[in-house]
LUMZAKE-880989 format. One record per residue: chain; x, y, z of N, C-alpha, C in turn. Coordinates in steps of 0.1 Angstrom, whole numbers, plus 5000, padded with zeros to 4 digits. Example, Ala and Ser with C-alpha at 12.3 -4.5 7.8 and 13.67 -1.06 7.14 Angstrom:
! residues 2
rec chaine:A	n.xx:5132	n.yy:4943	n.zz:5078	ca.xx:5123	ca.yy:4955	ca.zz:5078	c.xx:5132	c.yy:4967	c.zz:5078
rec chaine:A	n.xx:5128	n.yy:4978	n.zz:5071	ca.xx:5137	ca.yy:4989	ca.zz:5071	c.xx:5129	c.yy:5000	c.zz:5079
This chain:
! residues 59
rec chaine:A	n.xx:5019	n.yy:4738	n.zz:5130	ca.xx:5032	ca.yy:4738	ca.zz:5124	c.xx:5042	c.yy:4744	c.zz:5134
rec chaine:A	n.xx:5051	n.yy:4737	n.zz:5136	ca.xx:5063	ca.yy:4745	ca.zz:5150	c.xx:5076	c.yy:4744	c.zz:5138
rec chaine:A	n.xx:5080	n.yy:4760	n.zz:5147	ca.xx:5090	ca.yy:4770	ca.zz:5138	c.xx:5095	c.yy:4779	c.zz:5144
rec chaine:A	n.xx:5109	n.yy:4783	n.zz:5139	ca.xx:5113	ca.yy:4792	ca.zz:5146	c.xx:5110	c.yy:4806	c.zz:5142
rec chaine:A	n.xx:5103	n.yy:4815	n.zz:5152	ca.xx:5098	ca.yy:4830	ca.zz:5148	c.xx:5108	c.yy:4838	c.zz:5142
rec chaine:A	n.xx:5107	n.yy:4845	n.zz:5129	ca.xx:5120	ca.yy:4851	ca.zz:5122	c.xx:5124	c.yy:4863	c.zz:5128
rec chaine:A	n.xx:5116	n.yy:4867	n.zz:5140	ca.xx:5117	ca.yy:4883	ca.zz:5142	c.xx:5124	c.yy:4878	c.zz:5159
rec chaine:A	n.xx:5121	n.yy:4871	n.zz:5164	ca.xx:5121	ca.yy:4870	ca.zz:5182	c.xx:5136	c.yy:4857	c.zz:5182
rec chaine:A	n.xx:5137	n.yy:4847	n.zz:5169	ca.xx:5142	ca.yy:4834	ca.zz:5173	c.xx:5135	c.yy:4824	c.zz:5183
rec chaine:A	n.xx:5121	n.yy:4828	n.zz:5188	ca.xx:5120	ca.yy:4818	ca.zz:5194	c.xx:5110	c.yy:4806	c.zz:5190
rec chaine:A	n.xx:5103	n.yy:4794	n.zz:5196	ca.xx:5103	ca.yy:4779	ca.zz:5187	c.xx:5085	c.yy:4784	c.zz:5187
rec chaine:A	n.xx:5077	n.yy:4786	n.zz:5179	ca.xx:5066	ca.yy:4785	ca.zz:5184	c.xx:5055	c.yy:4774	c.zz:5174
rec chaine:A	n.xx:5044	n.yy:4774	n.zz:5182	ca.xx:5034	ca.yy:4767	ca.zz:5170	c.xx:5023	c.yy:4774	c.zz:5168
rec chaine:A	n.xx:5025	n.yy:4776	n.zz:5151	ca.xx:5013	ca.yy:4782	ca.zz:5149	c.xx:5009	c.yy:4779	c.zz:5135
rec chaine:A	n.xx:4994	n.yy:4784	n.zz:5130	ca.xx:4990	ca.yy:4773	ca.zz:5118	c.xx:5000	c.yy:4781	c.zz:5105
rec chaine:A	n.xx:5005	n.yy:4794	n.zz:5104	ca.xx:5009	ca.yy:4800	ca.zz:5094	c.xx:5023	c.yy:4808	c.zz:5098
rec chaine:A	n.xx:5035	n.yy:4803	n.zz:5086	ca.xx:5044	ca.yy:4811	ca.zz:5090	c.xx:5051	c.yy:4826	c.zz:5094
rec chaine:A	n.xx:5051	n.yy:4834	n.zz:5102	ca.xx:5054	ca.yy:4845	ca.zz:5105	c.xx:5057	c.yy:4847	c.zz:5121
rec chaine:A	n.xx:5060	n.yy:4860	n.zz:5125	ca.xx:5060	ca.yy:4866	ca.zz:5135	c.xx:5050	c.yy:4857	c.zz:5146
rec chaine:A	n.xx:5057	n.yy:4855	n.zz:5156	ca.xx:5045	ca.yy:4849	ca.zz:5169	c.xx:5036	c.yy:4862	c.zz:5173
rec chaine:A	n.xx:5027	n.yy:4859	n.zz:5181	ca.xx:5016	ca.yy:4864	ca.zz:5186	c.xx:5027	c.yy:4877	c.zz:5190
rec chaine:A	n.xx:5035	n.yy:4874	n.zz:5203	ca.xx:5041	ca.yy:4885	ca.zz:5210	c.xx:5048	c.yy:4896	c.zz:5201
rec chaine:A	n.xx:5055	n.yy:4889	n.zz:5191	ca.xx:5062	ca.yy:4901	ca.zz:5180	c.xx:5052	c.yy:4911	c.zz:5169
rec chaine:A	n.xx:5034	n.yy:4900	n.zz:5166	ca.xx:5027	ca.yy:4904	ca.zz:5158	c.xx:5020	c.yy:4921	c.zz:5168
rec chaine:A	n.xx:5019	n.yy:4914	n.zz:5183	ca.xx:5016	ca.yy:4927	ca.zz:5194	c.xx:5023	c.yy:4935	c.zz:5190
rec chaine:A	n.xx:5037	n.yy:4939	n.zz:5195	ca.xx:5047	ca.yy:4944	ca.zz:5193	c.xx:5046	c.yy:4953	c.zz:5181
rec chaine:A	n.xx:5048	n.yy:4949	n.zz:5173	ca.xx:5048	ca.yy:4953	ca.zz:5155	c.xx:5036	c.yy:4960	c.zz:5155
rec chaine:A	n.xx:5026	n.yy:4959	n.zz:5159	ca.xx:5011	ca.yy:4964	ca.zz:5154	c.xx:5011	c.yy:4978	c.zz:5167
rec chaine:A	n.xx:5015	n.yy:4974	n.zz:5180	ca.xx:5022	ca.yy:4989	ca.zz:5186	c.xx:5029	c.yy:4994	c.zz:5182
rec chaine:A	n.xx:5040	n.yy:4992	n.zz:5176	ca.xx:5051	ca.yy:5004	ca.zz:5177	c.xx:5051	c.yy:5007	c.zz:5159
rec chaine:A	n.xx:5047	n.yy:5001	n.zz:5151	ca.xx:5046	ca.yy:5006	ca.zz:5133	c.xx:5033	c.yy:5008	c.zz:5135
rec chaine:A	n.xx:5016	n.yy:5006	n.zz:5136	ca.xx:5008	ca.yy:5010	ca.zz:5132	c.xx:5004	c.yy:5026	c.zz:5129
rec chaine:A	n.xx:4997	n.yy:5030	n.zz:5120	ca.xx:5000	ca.yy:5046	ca.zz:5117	c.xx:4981	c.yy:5046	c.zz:5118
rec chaine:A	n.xx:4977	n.yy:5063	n.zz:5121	ca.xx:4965	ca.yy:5063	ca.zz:5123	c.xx:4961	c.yy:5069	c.zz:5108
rec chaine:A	n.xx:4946	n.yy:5063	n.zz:5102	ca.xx:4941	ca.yy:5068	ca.zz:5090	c.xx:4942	c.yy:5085	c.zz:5090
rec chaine:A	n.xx:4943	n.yy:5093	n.zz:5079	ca.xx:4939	ca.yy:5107	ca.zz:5078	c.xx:4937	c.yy:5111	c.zz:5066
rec chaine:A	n.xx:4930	n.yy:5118	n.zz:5066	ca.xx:4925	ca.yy:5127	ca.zz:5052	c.xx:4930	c.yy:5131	c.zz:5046
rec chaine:A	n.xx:4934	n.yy:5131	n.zz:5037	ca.xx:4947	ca.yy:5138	ca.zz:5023	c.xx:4936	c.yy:5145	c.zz:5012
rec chaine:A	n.xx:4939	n.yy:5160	n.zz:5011	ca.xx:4932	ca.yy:5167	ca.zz:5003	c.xx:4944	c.yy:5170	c.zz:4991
rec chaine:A	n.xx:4931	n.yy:5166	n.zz:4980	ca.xx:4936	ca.yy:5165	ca.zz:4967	c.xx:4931	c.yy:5177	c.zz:4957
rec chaine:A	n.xx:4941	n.yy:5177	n.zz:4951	ca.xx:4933	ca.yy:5191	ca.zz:4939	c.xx:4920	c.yy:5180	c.zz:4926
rec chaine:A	n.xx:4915	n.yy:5192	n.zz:4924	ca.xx:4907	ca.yy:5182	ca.zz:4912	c.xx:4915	c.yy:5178	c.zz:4901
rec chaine:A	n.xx:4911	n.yy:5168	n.zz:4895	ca.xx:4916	ca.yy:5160	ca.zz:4883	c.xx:4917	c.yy:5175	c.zz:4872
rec chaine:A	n.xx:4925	n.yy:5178	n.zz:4864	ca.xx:4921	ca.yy:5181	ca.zz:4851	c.xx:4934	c.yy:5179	c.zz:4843
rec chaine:A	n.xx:4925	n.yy:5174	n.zz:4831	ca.xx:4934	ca.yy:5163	ca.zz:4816	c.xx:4941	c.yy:5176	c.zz:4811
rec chaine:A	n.xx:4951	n.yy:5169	n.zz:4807	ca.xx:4963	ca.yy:5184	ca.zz:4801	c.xx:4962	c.yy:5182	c.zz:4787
rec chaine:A	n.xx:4964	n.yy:5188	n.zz:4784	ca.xx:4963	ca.yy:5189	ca.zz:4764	c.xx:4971	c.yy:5187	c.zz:4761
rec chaine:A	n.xx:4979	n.yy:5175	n.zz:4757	ca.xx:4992	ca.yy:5176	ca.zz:4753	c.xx:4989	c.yy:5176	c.zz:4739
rec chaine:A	n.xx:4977	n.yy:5171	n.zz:4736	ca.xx:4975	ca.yy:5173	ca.zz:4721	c.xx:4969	c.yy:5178	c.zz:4712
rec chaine:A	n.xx:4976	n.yy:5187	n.zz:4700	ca.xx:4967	ca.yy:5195	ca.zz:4695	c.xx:4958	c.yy:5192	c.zz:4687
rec chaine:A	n.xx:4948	n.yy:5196	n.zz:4686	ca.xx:4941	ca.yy:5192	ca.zz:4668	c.xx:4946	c.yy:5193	c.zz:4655
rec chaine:A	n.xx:4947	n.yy:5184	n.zz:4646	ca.xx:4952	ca.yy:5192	ca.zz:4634	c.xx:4942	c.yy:5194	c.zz:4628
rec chaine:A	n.xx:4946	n.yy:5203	n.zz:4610	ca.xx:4942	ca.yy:5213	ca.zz:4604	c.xx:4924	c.yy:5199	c.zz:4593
rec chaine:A	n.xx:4934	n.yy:5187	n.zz:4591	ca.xx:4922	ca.yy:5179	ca.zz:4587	c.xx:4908	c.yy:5174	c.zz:4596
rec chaine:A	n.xx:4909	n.yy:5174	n.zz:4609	ca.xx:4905	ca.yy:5171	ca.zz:4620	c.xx:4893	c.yy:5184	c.zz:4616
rec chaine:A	n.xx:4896	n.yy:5196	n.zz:4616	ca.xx:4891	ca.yy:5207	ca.zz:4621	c.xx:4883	c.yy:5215	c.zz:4604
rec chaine:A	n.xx:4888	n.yy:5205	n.zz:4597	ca.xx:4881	ca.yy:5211	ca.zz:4579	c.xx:4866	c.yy:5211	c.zz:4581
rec chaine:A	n.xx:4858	n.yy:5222	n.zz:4577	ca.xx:4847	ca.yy:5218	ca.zz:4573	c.xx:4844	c.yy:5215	c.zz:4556
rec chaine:A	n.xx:4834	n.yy:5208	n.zz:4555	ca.xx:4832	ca.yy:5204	ca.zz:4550	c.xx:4823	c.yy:5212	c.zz:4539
């Protein structure tokens, strides 16, 4: 399929529309970011709710 690249304007052919090869380089240098580890607190469920008084009758 020949088209014009949306990032560069220039005519290229290729099987799927986007960025040519030279802009996909480019883009993958200068935006890619390196993976890192993000430390998280543990989960814990808040109580937003109380029990009520029939919940809690014995019987």
């Amino acid at each position: 399929m020949i088209f014009d690249c949306p990032r560069c304007s220039g005519s290229v052919d290729e099987e799927y529309f986007g960025p040519c090869d030279t802009c996909r380089i480019d883009l993958r240098a200068t935006i890619r970011a390196d993976a890192r580890d993000v430390d998280l607190a543990e989960y814990e469920p808040k109580m937003n709710v109380t029990p009520n008084a029939v919940a809690l009758k014995d019987d």
